[in-house]
N, C-alpha and C positions, 0 to 999 in steps of 0.2 A: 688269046692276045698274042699278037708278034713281037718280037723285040721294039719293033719302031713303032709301037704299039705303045711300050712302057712307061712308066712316067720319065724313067731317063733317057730312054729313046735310044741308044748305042752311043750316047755323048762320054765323054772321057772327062775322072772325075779325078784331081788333083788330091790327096787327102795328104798332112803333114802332121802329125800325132807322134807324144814320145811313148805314151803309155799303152804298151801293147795289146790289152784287152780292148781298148776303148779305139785303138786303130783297128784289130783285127772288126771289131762289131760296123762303124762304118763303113770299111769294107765288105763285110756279108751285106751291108741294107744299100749300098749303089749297085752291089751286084742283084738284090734281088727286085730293085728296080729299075734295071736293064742296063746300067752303065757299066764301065771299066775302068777300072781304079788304075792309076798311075802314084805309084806308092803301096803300100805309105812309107813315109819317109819320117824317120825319128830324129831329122835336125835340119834346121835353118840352112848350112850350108850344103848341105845334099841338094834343099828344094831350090837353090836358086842354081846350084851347077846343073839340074833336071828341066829347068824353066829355059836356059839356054838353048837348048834344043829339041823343047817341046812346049808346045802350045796346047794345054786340056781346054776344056768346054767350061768347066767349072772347077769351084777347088771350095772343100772345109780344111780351114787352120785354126788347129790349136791355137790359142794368144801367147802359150807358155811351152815353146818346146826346149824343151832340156836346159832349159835356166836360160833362154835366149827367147827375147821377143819379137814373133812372127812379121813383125811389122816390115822390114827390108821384103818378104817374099810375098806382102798383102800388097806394097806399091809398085813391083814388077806387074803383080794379076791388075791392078787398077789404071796403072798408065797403057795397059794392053786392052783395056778395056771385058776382061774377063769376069765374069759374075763369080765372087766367093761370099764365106759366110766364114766369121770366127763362132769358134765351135770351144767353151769354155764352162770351168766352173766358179771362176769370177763374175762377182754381178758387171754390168758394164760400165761403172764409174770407172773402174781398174782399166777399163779400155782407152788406149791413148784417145785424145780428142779428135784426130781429123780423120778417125776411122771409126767412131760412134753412130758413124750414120749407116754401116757395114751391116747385113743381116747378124745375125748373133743367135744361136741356137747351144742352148747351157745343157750342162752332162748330170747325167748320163743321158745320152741322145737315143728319141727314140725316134723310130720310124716316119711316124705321123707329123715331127718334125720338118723332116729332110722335104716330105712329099707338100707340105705348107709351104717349107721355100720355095721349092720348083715352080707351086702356082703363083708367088710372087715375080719371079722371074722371067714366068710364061715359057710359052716354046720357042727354041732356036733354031 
């Protein structure tokens, strides 16, 4: 299988996580499904200084980075029209309301997750 083969196909994959195991593992699973992580980024204000001059393909956010909620860098990816997913261990009530309709995939995240999103997303 090629890269453009993959299920992430060479797409560039936004990830903002404060918890460093649980960044470093999304990281290993876009890379071993062919993406390239930009990130990860352990806070809100990184991911939106990083958003100014970069456009990913996709992005997982944590709901809860470093006691700041994702939500300002979930409406930069959604007015761009960028496919993301919050990536939590909140059930989704705890999810503000106009982002409940947001993919959601709960941790510890595994593989088989990430690759269900994609086929919801389909290919770009």
């Amino acid at each position: 299988m090629t890269a453009a083969d993959a299920p992430l196909g060479g797409r560039t994959v936004l990830i903002v996580e404060d918890q460093y195991l649980i960044a470093e593992e999304l990281r290993a699973i876009v890379e071993r499904l062919g993406g390239s992580v930009i990130g990860p980024l352990p806070r809100v204000p990184a991911a939106l200084t990083t958003l100014e001059a970069t456009f990913p393909d996709l992005a997982l956010l944590d709901v809860n980075v470093n006691g700041q909620p994702i939500y300002e860098v979930a409406a930069v990816l959604r007015s761009r029209g960028t496919p993301f997913a919050l990536v939590t261990g909140y059930d989704r009530s705890a999810i503000a309301p106009e982002f409940r309709d947001v993919p959601y995939i709960e941790k510890p995240v595994a593989e088989s997750a990430i690759i269900n999103l994609l086929s919801q997303w389909g290919r770009r």
